[in-house]
C-alpha positions in Angstrom: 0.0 0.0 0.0 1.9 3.8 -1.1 1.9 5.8 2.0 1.1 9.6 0.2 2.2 11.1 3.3 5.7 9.8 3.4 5.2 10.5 -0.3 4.5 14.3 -0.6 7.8 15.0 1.2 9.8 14.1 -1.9 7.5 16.4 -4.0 8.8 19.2 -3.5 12.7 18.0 -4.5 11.1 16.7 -7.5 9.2 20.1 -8.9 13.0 21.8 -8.5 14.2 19.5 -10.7 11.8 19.3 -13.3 11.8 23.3 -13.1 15.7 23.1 -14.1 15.2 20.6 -16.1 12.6 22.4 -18.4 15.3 25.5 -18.7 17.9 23.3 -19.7 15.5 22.0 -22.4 14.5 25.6 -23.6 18.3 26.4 -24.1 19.0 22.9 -25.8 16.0 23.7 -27.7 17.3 27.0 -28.8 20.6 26.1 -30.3 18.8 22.9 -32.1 16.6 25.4 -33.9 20.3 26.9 -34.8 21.7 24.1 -36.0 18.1 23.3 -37.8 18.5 26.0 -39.4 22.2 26.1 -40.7 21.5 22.5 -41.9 18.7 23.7 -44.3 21.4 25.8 -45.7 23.9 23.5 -46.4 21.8 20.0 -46.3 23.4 18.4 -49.6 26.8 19.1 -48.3 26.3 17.1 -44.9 24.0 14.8 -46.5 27.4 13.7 -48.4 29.6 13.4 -45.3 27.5 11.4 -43.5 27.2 9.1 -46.5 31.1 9.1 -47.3 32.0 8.8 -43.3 29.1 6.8 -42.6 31.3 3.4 -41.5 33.5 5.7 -39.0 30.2 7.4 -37.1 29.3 5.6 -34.0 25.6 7.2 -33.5 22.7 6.2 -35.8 21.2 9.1 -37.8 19.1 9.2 -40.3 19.3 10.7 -43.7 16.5 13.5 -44.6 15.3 12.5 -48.4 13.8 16.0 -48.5 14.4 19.2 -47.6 14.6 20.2 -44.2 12.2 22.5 -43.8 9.2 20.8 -45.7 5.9 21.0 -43.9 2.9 19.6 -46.3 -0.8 19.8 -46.0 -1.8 16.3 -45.2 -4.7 15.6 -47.9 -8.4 15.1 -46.6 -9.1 11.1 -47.1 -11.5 10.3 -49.7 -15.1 9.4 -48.4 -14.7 5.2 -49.6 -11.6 4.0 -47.6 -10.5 0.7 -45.1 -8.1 0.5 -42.5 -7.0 -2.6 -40.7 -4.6 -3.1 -37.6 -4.0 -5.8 -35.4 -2.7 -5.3 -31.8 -1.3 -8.7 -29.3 -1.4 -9.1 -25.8 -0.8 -12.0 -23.5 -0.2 -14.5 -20.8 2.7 -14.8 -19.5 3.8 -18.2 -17.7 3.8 -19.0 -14.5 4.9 -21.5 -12.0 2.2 -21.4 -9.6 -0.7 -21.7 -12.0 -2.7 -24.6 -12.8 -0.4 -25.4 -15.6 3.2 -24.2 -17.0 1.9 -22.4 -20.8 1.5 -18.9 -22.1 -1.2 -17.7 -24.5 -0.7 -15.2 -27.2 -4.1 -13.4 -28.2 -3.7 -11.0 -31.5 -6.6 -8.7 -31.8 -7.7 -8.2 -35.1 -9.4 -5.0 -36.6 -11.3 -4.1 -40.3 -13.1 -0.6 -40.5 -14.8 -0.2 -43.6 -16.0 3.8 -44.3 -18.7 4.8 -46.8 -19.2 0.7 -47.9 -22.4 -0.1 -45.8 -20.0 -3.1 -44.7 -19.7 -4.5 -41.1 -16.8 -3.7 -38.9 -14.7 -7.2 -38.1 -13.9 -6.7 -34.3 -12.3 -9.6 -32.9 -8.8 -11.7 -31.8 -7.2 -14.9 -32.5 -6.4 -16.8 -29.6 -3.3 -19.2 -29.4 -1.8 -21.5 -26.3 1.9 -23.1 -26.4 2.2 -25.5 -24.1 4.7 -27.6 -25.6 8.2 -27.8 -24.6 9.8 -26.6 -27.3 7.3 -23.8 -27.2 8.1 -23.3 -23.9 11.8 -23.5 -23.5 13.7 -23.1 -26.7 14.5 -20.1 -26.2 16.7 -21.4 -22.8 20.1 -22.3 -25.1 20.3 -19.0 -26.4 19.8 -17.6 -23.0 16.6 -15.6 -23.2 13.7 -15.5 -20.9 10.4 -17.3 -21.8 9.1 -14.2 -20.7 10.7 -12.3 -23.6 10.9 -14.9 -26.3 7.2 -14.5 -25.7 6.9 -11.3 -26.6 9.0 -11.4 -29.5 6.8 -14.4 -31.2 3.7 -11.9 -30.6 5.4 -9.6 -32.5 5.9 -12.0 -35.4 2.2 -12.9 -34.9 0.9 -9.7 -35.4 2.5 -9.0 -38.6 1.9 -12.2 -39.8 -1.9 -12.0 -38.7 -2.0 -8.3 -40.7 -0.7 -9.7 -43.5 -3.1 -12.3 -44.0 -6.1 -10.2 -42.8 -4.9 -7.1 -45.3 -4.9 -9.4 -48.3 -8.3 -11.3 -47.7 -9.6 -7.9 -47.2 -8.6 -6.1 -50.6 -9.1 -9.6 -52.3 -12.5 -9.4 -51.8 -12.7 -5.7 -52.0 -11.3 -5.9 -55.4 -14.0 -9.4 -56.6 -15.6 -8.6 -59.9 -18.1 -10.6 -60.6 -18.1 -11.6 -65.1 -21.8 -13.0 -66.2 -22.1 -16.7 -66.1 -22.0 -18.4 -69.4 -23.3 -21.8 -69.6 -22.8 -24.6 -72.7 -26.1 -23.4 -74.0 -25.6 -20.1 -73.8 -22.2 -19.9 -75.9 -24.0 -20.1 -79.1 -26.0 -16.9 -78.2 -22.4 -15.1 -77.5 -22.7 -13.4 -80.9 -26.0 -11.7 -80.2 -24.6 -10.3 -77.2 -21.0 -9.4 -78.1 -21.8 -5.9 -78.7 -22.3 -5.8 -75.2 -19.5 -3.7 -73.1 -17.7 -5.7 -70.2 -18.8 -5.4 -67.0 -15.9 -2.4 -65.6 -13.7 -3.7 -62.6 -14.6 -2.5 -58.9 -12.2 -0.2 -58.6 -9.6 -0.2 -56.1 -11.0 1.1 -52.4 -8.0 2.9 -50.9 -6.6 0.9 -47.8 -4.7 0.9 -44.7 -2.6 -1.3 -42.4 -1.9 -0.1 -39.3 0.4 -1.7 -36.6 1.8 0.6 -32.8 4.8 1.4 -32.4 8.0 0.9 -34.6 8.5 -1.1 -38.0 12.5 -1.3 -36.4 12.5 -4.0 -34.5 15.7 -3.2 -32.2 15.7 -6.0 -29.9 16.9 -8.0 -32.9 20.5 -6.5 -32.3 21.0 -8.1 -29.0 19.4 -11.8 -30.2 21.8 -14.4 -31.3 21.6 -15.6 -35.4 19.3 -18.3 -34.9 17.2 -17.0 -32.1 16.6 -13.7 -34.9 16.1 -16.6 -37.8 13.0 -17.4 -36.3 11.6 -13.8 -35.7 12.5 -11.7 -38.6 11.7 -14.1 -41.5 8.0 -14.1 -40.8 7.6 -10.5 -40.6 9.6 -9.5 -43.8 7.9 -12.6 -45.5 4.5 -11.0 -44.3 5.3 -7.4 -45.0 6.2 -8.7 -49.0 2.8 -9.9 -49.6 1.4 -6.9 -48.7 3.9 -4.9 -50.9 2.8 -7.3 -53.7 -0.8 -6.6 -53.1 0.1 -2.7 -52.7 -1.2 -2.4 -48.9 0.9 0.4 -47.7 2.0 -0.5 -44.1 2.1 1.9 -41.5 3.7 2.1 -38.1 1.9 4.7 -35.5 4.7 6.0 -32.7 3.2 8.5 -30.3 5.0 9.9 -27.6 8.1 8.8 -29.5 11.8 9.3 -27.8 13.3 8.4 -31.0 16.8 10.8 -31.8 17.3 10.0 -35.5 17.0 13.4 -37.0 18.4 15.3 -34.0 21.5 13.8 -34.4 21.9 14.9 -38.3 22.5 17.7 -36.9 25.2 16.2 -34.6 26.9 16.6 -38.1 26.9 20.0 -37.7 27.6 20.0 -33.9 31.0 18.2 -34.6 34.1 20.5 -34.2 36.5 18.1 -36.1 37.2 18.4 -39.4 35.2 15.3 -40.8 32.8 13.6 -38.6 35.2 10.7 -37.9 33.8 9.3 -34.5 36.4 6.4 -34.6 39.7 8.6 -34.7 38.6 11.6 -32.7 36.3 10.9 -30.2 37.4 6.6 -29.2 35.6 5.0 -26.2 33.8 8.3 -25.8 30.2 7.4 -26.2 28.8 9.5 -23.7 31.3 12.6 -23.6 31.7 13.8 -26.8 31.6 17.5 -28.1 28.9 16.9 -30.2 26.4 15.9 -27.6 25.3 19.7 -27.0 21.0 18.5 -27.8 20.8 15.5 -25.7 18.5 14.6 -24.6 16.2 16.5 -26.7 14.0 14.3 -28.7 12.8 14.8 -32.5 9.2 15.8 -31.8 10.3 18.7 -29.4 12.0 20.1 -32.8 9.1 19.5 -34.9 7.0 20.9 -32.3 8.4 23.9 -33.4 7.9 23.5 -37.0 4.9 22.0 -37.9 1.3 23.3 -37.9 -1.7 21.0 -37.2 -2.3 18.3 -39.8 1.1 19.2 -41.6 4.1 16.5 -41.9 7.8 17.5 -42.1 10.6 16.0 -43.9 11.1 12.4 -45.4 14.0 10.5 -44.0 15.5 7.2 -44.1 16.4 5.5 -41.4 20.1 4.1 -41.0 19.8 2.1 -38.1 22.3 -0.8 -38.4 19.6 -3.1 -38.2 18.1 -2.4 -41.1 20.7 -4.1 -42.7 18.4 -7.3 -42.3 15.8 -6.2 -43.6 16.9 -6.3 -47.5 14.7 -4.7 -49.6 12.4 -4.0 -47.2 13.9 -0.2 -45.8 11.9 1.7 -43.5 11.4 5.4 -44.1 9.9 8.0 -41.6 8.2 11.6 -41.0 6.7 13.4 -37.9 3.3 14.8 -38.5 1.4 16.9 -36.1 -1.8 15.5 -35.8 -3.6 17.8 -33.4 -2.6 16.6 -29.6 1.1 15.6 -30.6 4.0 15.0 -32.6 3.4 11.0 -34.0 6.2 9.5 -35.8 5.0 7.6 -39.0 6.8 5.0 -40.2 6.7 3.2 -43.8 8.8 0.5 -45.6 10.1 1.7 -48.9 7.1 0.6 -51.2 5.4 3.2 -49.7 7.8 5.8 -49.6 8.6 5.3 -52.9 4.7 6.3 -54.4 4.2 9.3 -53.7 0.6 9.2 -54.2 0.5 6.1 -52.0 2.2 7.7 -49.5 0.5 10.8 -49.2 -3.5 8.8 -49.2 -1.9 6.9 -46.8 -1.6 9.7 -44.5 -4.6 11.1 -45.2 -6.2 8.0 -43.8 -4.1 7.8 -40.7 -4.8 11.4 -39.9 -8.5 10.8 -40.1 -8.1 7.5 -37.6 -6.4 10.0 -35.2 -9.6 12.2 -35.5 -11.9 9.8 -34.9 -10.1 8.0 -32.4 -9.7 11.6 -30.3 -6.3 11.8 -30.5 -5.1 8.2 -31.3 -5.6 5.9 -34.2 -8.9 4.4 -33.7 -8.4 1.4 -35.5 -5.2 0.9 -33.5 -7.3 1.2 -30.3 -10.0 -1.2 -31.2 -6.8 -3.2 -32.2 -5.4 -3.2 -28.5 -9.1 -3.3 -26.6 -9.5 -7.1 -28.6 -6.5 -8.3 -27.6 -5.8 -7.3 -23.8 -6.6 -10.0 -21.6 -8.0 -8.2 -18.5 -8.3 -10.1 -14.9 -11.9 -11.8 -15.6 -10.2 -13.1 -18.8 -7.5 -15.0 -17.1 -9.5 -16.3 -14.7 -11.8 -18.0 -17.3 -9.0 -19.0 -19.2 -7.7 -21.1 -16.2 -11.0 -21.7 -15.2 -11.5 -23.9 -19.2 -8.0 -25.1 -18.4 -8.4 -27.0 -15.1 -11.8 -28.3 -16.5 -10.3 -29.8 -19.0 -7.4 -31.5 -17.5 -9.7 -32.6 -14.6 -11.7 -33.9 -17.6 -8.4 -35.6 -18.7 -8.0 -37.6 -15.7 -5.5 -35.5 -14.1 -5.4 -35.5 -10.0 -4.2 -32.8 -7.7 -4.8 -30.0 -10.0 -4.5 -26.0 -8.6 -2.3 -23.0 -8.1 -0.1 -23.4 -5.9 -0.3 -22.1 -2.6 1.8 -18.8 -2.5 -0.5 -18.0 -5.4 -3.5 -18.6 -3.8 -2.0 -16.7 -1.0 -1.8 -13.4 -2.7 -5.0 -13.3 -4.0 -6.3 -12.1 -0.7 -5.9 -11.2 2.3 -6.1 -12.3 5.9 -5.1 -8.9 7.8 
């Protein structure tokens, strides 16, 4: 139980600090809009350093694809559009349950606009209970806890994928007049007749939270990442062969990619050789005169409401994986925030694409008050709140009772925290 009392006597400690802190980030602020500025100046000319000395910088920034200080109108959507997201929760395993296993639970989201279609609101359900579900991730010296997570990521690409494609399959249906044996020798009456005209294409959406950079696959071993990454890139190709622009949705984002293009600036050597100048300096170094401001305090400063900034690619060194499959970003302001959007390079790469695509998201953020709606629908099917783990336990004992199994409970430190006595 949090004793406030004992509580409120660190307030005050804390408000000092956050005062200071909030000064420090106005200066910081200040010279970034400097630097921001000096770079839109001489952006080609950095743009090539970073590029040439790219194998001798030690920080990951990212390269702007267009000029620094864009800020576009974000089109209006059109009136006929879809989105689709899928979200995953879980639970985790545990010792004193009924029964070692986790379940993964994906929710799974299709909003149809202006189609007089039914919404699909629902999840897909999955329990590993096996061993090698359960503990192959033990020789490469990760927790069951965390491999967990990881395989839900997997799962919800892999679920998107599938749900994206059945949805513009169907979308995109025509359906040609049945001709039967004794119809064929009437063709020539009716060949005059024009072709029933293809549905035409109804602009669509996938949405996924958070990052398309997956960087917990720098600190996993080869074969641990073997069985994580494939699936998603596999999943993310049939979408880009379909032409369903993917989309990942980052609000509140900490991410320093474009702040530290202008580390490039910041650098008082002659060429931004991190290696030579600055070794075993990773926190110390003369560049460092931003940190820790964040990207989206700089484009707080830039953008206006339902406006987008700059293009730029990401060079994290993970994305060295990912092939073909490069992941591009922007900030757009969408009313409440700065959200960082990011997209793989299909989508980048058509512009018309691109720019529908946002118009959609922005429109999610609106009706979701602030946050994609579709994303939110996403996450409310898949959580597993406290009644839904007790039913899911509940259907497990039955059924190994049912099973013949004796002795069958949690154990009774578990069933000791569950209430109590005092």
């Amino acid at each position: 139980m949090l004793d406030l009392t004992k509580l409120t006597r660190q307030m005050q400690g804390l408000s000092q600090h956050l005062t200071q802190e909030a000064a420090a980030s106005r200066q910081r602020l200040e010279l970034a809009q400097q630097h921001f500025l000096n770079a839109c100046d001489r952006q080609e000319e950095f743009i090539q350093k970073q590029e040439k000395w790219r194998d001798r910088i030690l920080f990951a920034s990212a390269t702007p694809v267009e000029p620094l200080n864009t800020c576009i109108e974000i089109p209006v959507p059109p009136k006929v559009h879809t989105v689709i997201a899928t979200d995953g929760s879980q639970i985790a395993p545990n010792h004193h349950e009924i029964a070692y296993c986790y379940l993964l639970n994906i929710g799974r989201v299709v909003l149809h606009y202006g189609q007089n279609k039914h919404p699909l609101l629902d999840s897909l359900p999955e329990i590993f209970y096996r061993p090698e579900d359960l503990y192959i991730s033990r020789q490469w010296g990760i927790k069951t806890e965390e491999w967990m997570s990881y395989c839900r990521t997997a799962s919800e690409a892999t679920v998107l994928a599938e749900l994206a494609c059945s949805v513009v399959s169907k979308n995109t249906e025509t359906s040609p007049p049945h001709t039967s044996r004794r119809d064929e020798s009437r063709l020539y009456i009716t060949s005059h007749t024009p072709h029933t005209p293809p549905t035409p294409k109804i602009p669509t959406l996938a949405m996924v939270d958070g990052s398309l950079i997956y960087w917990f696959l720098e600190q996993l071993p080869f074969d641990a990442r073997d069985r994580i990454l494939p699936p998603i890139l596999q999943a993310w190709r049939q979408m880009r062969d379909a032409q369903i622009p993917l989309m990942g949705y980052l609000s509140a984002s900490r991410n320093i990619e474009a702040m530290n293009f202008l580390r490039l600036l910041a650098c008082p050597h002659p060429v931004p050789d991190c290696m030579s100048f600055c070794p075993n300096q990773l926190e110390k170094v003369p560049c460092k005169v931003f940190e820790p401001l964040r990207d989206t305090t700089l484009w707080t400063t830039q953008l206006q409401p339902g406006q987008r900034g700059p293009l730029w690619r990401s060079n994290a060194r993970i994305l060295d994986l990912y092939e073909d499959l490069q992941i591009y970003f922007c900030y757009v302001h969408v009313g409440a925030e700065i959200a960082r959007i990011e997209i793989p390079a299909w989508v980048a790469e058509n512009t018309s694409l691109f720019e529908e695509s946002l118009g959609l998201m922005l429109a999610q953020v609106q009706k979701g008050y602030g946050s994609p709606l579709a994303i939110a629908e996403a996450h409310n099917q898949a959580v597993v709140r406290g009644g839904d783990k007790a039913r899911f336990f509940a259907l497990l004992e039955r059924q190994m009772i049912k099973a013949g199994l004796r002795n069958v409970g949690t154990s009774y430190k578990e069933a000791r925290k569950r209430g109590s006595i005092a």
